[in-house]
Backbone as a chain_set.jsonl record, in Angstrom:
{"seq": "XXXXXXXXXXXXXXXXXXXXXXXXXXXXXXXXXXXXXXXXXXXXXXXXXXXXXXXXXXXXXXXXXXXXXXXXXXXXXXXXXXXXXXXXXXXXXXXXXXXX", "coords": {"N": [[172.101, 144.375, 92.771], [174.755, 145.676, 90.845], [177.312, 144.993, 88.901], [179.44, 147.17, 88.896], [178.729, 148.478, 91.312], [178.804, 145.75, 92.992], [181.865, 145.274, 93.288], [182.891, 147.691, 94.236], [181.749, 147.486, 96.594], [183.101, 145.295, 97.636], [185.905, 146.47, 97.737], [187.817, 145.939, 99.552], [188.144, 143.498, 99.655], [190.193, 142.656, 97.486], [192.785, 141.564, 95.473], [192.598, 138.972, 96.564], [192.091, 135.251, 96.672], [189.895, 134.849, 95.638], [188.353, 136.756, 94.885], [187.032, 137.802, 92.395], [185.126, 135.568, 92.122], [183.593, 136.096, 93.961], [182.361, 138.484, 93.689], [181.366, 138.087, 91.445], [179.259, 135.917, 92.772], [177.936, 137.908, 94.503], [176.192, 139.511, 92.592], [174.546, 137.712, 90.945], [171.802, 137.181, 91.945], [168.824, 138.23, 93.774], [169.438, 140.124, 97.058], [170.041, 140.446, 100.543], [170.102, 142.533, 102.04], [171.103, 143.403, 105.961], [170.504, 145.501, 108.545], [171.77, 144.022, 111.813], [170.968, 144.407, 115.071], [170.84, 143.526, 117.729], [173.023, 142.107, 118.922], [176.302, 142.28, 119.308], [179.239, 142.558, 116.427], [181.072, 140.6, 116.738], [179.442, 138.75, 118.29], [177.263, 138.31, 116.404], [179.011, 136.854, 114.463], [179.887, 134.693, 115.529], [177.259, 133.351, 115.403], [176.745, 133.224, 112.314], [179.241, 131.868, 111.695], [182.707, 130.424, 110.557], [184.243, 131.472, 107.969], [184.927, 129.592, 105.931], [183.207, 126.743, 104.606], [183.6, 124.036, 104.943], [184.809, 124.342, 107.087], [183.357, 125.478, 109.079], [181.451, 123.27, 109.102], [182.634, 121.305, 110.688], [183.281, 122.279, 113.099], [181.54, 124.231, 114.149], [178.589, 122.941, 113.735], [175.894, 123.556, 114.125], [175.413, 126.734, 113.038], [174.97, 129.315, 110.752], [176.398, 129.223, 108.179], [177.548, 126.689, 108.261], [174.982, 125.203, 107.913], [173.749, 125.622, 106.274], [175.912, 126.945, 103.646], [177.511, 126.519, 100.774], [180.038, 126.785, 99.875], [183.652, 128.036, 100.256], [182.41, 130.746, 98.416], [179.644, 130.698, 98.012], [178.72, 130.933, 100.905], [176.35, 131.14, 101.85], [176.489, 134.03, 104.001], [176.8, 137.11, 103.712], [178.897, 138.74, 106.588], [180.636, 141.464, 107.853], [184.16, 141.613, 108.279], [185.333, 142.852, 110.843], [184.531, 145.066, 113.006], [185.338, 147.634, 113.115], [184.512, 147.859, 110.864], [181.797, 147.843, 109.907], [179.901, 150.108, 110.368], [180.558, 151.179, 107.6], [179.562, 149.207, 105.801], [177.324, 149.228, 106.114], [176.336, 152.121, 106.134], [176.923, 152.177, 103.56], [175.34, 150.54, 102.425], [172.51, 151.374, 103.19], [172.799, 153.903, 102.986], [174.069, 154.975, 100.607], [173.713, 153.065, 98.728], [170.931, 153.386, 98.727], [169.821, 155.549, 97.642], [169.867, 155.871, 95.182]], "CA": [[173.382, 145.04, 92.778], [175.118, 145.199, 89.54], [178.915, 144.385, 88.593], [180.48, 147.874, 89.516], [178.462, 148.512, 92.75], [179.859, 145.125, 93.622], [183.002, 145.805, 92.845], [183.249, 148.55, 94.791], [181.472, 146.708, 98.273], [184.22, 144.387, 97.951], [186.923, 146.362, 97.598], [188.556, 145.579, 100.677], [189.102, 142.039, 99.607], [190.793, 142.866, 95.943], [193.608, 140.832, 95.686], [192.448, 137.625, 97.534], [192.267, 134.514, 95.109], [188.019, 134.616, 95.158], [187.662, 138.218, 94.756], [185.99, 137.682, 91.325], [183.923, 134.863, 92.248], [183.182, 137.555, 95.171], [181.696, 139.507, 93.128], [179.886, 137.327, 90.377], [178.455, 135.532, 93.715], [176.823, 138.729, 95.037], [175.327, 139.576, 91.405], [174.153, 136.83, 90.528], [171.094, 137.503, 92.051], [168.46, 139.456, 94.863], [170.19, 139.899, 97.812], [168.819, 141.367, 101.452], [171.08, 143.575, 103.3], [170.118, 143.127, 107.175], [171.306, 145.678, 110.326], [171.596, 143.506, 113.278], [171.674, 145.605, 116.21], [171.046, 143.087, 119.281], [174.265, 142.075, 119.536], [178.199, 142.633, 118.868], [179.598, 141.903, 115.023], [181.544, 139.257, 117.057], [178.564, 137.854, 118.544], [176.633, 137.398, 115.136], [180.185, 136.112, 113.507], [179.579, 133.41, 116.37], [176.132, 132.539, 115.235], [177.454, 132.697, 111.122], [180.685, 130.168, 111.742], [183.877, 130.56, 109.957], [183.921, 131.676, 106.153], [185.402, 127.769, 105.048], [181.894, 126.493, 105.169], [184.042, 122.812, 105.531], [185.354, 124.439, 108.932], [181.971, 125.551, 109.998], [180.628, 122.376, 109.348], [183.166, 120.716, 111.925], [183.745, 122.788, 114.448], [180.61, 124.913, 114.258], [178.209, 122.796, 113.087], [175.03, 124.649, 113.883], [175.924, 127.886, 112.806], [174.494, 129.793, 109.17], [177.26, 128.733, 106.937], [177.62, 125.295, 108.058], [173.501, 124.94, 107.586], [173.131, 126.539, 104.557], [176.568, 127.556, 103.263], [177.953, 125.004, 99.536], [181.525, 126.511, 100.039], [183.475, 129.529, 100.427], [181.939, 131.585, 97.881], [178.467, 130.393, 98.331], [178.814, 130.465, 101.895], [175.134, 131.449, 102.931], [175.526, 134.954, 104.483], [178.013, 138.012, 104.545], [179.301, 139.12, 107.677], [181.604, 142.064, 108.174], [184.954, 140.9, 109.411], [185.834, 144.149, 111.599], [183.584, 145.713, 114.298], [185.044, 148.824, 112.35], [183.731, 148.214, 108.851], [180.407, 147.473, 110.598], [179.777, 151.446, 110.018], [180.964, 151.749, 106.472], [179.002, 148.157, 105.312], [175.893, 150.201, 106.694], [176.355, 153.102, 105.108], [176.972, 151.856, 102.154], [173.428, 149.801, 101.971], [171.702, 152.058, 103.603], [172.684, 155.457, 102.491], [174.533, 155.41, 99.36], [172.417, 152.512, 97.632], [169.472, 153.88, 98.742], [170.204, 157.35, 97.282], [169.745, 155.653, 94.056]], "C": [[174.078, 144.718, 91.448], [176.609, 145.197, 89.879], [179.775, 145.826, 89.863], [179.707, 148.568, 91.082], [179.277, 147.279, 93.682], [181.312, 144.602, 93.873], [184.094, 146.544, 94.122], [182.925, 148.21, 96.077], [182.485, 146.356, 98.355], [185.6, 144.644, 97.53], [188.116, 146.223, 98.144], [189.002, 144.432, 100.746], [189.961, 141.71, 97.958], [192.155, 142.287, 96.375], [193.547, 139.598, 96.27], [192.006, 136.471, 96.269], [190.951, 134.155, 94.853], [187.643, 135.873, 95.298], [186.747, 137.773, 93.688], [185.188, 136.986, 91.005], [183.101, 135.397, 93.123], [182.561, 137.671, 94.452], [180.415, 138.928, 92.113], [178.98, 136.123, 91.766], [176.899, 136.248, 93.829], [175.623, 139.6, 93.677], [174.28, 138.764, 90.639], [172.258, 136.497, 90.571], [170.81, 138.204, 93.423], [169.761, 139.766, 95.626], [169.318, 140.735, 99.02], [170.028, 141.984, 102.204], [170.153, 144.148, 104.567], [171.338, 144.145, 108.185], [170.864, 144.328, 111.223], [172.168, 144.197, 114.862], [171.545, 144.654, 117.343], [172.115, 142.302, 119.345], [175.575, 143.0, 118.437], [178.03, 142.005, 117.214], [180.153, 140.832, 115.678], [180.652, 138.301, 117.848], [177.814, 137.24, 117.45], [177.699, 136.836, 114.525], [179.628, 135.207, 114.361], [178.718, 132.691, 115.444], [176.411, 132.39, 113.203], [178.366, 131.739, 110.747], [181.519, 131.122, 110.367], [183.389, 130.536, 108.404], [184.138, 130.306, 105.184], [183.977, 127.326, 105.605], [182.41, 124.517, 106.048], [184.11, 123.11, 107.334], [184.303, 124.54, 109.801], [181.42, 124.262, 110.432], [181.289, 121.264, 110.415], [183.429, 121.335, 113.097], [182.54, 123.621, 114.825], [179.328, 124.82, 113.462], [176.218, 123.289, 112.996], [174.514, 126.27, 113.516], [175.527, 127.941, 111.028], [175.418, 128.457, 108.185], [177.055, 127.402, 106.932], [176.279, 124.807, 107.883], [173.469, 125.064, 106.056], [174.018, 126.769, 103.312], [176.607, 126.388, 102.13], [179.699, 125.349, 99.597], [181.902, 128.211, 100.256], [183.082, 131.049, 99.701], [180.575, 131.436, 98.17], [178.269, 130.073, 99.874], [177.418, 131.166, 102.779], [174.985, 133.143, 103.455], [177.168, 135.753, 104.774], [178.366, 138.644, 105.736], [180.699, 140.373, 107.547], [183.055, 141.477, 108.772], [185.315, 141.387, 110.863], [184.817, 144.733, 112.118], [184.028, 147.297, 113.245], [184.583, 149.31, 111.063], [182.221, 148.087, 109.365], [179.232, 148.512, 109.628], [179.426, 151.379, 108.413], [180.569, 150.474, 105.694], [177.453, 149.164, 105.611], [175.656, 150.833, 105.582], [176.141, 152.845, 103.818], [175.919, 151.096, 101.49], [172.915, 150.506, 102.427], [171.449, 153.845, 103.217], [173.073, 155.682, 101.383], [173.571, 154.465, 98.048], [171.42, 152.888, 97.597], [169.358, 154.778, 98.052], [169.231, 157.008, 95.469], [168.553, 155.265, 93.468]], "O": [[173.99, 143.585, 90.975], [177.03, 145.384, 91.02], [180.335, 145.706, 90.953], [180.458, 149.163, 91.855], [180.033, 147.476, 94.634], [181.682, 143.658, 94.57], [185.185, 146.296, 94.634], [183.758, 148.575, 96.907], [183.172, 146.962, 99.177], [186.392, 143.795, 97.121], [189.208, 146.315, 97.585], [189.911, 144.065, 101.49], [190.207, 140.589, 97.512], [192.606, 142.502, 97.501], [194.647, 139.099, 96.51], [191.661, 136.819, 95.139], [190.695, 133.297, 94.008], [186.57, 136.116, 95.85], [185.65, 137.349, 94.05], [184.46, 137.174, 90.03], [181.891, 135.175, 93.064], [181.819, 136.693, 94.354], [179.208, 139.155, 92.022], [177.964, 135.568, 91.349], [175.734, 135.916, 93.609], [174.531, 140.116, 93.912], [173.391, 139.173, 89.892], [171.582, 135.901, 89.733], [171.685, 138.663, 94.159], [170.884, 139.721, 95.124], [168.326, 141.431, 98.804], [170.713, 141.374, 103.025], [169.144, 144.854, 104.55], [172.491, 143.839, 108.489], [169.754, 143.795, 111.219], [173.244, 144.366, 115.435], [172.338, 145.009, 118.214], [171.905, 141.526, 120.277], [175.667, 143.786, 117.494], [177.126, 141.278, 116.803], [179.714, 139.791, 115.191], [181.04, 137.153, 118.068], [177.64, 136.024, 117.367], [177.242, 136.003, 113.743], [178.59, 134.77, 113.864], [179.083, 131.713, 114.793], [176.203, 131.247, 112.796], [178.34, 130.982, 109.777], [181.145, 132.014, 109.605], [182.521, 129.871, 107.839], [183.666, 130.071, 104.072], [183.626, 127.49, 106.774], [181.953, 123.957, 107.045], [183.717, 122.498, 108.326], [184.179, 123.994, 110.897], [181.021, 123.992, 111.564], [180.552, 120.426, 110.936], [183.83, 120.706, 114.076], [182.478, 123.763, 116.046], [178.841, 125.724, 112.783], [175.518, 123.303, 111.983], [173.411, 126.769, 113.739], [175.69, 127.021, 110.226], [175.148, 127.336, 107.753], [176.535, 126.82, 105.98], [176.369, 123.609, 107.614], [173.122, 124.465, 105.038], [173.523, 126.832, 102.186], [175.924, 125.382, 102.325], [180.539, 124.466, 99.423], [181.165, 129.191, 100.369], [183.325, 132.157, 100.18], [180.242, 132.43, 98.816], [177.693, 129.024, 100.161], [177.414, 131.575, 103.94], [173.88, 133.684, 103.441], [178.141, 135.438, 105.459], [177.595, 139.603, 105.703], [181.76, 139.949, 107.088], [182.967, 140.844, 109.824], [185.539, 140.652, 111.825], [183.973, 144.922, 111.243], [183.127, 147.955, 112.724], [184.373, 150.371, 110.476], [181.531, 148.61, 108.491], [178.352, 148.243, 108.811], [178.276, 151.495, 107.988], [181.25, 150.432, 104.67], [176.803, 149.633, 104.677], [175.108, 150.519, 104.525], [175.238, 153.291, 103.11], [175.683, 151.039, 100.283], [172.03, 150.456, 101.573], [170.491, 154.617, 103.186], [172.536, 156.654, 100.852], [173.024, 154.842, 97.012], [170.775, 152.852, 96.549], [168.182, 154.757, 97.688], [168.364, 157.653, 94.881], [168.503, 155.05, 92.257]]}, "num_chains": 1, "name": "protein.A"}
């Protein structure tokens, strides 16, 4: 994914004070963009843990982030926040990157 593709994924968090480590995160290198269809977005948030990988690692300490995550930019594994971006995170790996 290069700069202004990720840019444009994340433009729903523009303005937040790690947008632009956002972004040079997800560039930085590969990356795998995964549907998960057997459950809810709020069932896999469960099994991911809270975006503060600190918080994961106390309160949810078997959970992605707190395994794997180094902090909240490097936190192991994106998750949608919204059951309704679910859709339009899809789409957007699946039909518009692909296109390309």
């Amino acid at each position: 994914m290069d700069r202004n593709r990720a840019t444009e994924f994340y433009e729903v968090y523009k303005g937040i004070k790690e947008y632009h480590e956002m972004i040079d995160e997800i560039i930085s290198g590969p990356i795998l963009a995964m549907e998960i269809a057997c459950c809810s977005v709020d069932e896999f948030r469960a099994h991911v843990g809270p975006w503060d990988v600190e918080v994961a690692q106390k309160l949810h300490p078997t959970s992605i982030r707190a395994k794997f995550g180094k902090n909240t930019i490097q936190n192991a594994v994106h998750c949608t926040d919204l059951t309704q971006e679910a859709g339009n995170e899809l789409s957007y790996f699946f039909d518009i990157l692909s296109d390309e």
